[in-house]
C-alpha positions in Angstrom: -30.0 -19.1 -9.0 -28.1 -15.5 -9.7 -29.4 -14.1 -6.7 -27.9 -17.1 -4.7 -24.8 -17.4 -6.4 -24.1 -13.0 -6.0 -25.1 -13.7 -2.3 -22.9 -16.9 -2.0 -19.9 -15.6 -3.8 -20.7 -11.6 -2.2 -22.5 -11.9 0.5 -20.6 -15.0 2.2 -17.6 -15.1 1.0 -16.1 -12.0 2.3 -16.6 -13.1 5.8 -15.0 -16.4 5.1 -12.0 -14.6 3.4 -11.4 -12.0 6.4 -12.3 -14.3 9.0 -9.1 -16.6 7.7 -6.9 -13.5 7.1 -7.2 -12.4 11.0 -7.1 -16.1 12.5 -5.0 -17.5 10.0 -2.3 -14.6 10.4 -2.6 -14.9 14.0 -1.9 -18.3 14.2 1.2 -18.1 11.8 2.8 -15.4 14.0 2.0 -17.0 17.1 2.8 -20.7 16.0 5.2 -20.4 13.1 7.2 -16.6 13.6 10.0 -18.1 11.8 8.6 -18.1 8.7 6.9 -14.4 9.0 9.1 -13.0 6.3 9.9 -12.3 2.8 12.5 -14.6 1.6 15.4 -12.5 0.5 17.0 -13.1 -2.8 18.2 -9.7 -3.1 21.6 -10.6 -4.0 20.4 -12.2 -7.1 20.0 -9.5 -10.2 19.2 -7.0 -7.7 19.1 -3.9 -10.1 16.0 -5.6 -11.9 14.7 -6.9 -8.0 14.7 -2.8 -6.8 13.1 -1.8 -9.6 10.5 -3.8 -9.7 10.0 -3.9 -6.2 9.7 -0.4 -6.0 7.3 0.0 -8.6 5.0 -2.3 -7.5 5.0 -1.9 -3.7 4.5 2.0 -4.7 1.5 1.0 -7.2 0.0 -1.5 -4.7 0.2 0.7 -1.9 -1.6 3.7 -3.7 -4.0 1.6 -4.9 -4.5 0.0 -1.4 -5.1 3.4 0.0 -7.3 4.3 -2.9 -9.5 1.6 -2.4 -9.7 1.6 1.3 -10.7 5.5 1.9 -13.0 5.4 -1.7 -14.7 2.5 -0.3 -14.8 2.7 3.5 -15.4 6.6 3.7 -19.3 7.6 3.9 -20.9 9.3 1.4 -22.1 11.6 3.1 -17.9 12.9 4.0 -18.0 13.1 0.4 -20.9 14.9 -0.1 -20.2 17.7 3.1 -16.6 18.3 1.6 -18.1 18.6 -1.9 -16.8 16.2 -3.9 -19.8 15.3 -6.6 -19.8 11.5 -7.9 -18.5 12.2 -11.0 -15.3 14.2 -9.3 -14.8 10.8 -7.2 -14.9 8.7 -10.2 -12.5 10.2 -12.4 -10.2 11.2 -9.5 -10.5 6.8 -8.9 -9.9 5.7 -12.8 -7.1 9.1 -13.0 -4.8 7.9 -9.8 -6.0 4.3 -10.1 -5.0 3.8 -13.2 -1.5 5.5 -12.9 -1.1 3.6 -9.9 -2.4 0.4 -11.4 0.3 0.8 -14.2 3.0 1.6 -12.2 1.9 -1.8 -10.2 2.1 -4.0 -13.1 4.8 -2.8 -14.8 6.9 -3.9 -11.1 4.7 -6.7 -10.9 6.3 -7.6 -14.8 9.8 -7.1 -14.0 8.9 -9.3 -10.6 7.7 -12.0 -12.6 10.2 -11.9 -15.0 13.1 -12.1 -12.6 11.4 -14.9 -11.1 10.6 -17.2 -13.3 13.5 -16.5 -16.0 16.5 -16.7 -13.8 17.7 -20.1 -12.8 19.0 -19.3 -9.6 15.8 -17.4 -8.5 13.4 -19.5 -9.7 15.3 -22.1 -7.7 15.4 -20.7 -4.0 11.5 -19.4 -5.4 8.8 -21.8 -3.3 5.4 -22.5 -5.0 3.3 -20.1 -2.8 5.8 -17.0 -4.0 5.3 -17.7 -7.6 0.9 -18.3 -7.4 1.1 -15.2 -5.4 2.9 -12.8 -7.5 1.2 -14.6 -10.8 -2.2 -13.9 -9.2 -1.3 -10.0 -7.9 -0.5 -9.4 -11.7 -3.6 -10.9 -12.8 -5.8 -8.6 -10.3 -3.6 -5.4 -11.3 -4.8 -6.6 -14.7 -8.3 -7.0 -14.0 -8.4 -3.3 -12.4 -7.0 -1.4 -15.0 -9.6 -3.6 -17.2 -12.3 -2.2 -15.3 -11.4 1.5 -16.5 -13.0 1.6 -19.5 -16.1 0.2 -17.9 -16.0 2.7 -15.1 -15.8 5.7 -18.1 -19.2 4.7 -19.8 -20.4 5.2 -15.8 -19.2 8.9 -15.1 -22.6 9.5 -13.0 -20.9 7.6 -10.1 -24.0 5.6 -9.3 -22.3 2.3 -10.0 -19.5 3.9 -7.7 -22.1 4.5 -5.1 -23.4 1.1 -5.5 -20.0 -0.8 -4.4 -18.9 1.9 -1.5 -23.1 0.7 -0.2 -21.5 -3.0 -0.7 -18.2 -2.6 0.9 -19.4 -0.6 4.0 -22.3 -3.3 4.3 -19.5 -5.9 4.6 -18.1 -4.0 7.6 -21.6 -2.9 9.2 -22.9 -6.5 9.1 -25.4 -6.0 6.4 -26.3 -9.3 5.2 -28.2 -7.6 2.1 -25.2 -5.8 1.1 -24.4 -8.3 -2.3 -27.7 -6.6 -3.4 -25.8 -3.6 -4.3 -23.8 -5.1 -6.6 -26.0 -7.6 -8.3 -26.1 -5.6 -11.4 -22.5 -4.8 -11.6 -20.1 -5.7 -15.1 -18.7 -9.1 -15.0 -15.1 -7.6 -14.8 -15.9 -6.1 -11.3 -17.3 -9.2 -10.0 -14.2 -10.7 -11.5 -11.6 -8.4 -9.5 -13.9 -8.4 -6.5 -13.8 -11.9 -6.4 -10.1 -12.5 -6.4 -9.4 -9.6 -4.5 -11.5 -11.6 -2.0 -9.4 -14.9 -2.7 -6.4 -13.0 -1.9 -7.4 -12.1 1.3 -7.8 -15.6 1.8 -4.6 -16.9 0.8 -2.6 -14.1 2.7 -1.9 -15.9 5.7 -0.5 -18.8 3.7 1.7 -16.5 1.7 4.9 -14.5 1.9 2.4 -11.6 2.2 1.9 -11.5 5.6 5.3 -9.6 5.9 3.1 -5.7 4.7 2.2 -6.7 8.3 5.0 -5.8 10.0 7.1 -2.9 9.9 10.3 -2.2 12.2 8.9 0.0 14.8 10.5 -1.5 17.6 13.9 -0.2 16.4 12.8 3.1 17.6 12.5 2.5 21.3 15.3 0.1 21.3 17.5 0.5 24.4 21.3 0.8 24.1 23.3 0.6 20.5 24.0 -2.2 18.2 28.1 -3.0 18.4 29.5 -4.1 15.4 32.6 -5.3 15.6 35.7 -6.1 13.1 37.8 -8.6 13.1 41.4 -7.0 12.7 43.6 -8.8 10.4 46.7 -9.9 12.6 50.2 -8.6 11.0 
């Protein structure tokens, strides 16, 4: 019954998850563009909105990075450039957990804004508060995993999930093995990393897609234009 459950939850699951984040975000953009956006309610206590926004965009975007080239790069990159499995780990729990600080603490401020100001809790939609309640609650669940990861300085539990993740991507169908064994609190935070994935199409997440490129091949100026006050 574990060994189906893991495989369900680990070995299924993902593909579920990142088959609806490509569709699903597809779709939205191609069927509902409107609606590809973060709604703005910057004009609403917008010293607490920067600073929260900046911290967690900058904690979330380290730890993204972090996760992606830790996970996704070979071993054997590691091992040519010389980087031992112990160096990896404590450079991962080091930056990961400075990042993952810095994320929750904006993720806090975020939260707080939202929910504890009338005004922004009013033009807030359901889908923006689960999302930024469930982002805190995975920032939460990483930094938990630290101490876990410290008792583990060998790196083989490391090993084990960066065997997972590129199994995912290579098609291996075995992959969940690799992680059978792994603390509850990983599962946890691997899990709802997954469900996040998921829900991101629905979400006003879908706007880390996009980024204003096009501004730099953009033909002509933009006029702006006064209106003189007549004397």
């Amino acid at each position: 019954m574990t060994e189906f459950l893991n495989f369900a939850v680990f070995g299924i699951y993902p593909y579920i998850a990142l088959a609806t984040l490509i569709v699903g975000s597809v779709l939205r953009y191609d069927k509902d563009p409107y609606t590809w956006r973060a709604g703005s309610s910057q004009l609403l206590r917008r010293k607490q909105l920067m600073w929260g926004s900046v911290l967690f965009h900058l904690g979330v975007l380290v730890i993204f990075v972090g996760h992606f080239v830790g996970l996704l790069t070979p071993i054997a990159v590691f091992d040519a450039l010389g980087v031992t499995h112990t160096a990896k780990q404590l450079m991962a729990i080091i930056g990961g957990g400075i990042a993952g600080v810095i994320g929750i603490i904006g993720a806090t401020l975020l939260i707080h804004r939202r929910f504890f100001d009338a005004r922004v809790r009013a033009a807030s939609s359901f889908a923006d508060n689960m999302i930024i309640l469930i982002l805190w609650v995975q920032l939460a669940l990483g930094l938990g995993t630290i101490p876990v990861s410290l008792r583990h300085l060998d790196g083989a539990e490391m090993v084990n999930f960066m065997n997972y993740s590129q199994g995912i991507f290579t098609f291996n169908f075995e992959a969940s093995n690799f992680i059978i064994e792994a603390s509850p609190i990983f599962k946890t935070h691997m899990f709802l990393g997954l469900t996040i994935l998921l829900l991101f199409p629905f979400t006003r997440l879908v706007h880390m897609l996009s980024a204003p490129v096009r501004y730099m091949w953009r033909s002509g100026y933009q006029i702006v234009r006064t209106k003189k006050k007549r004397i």
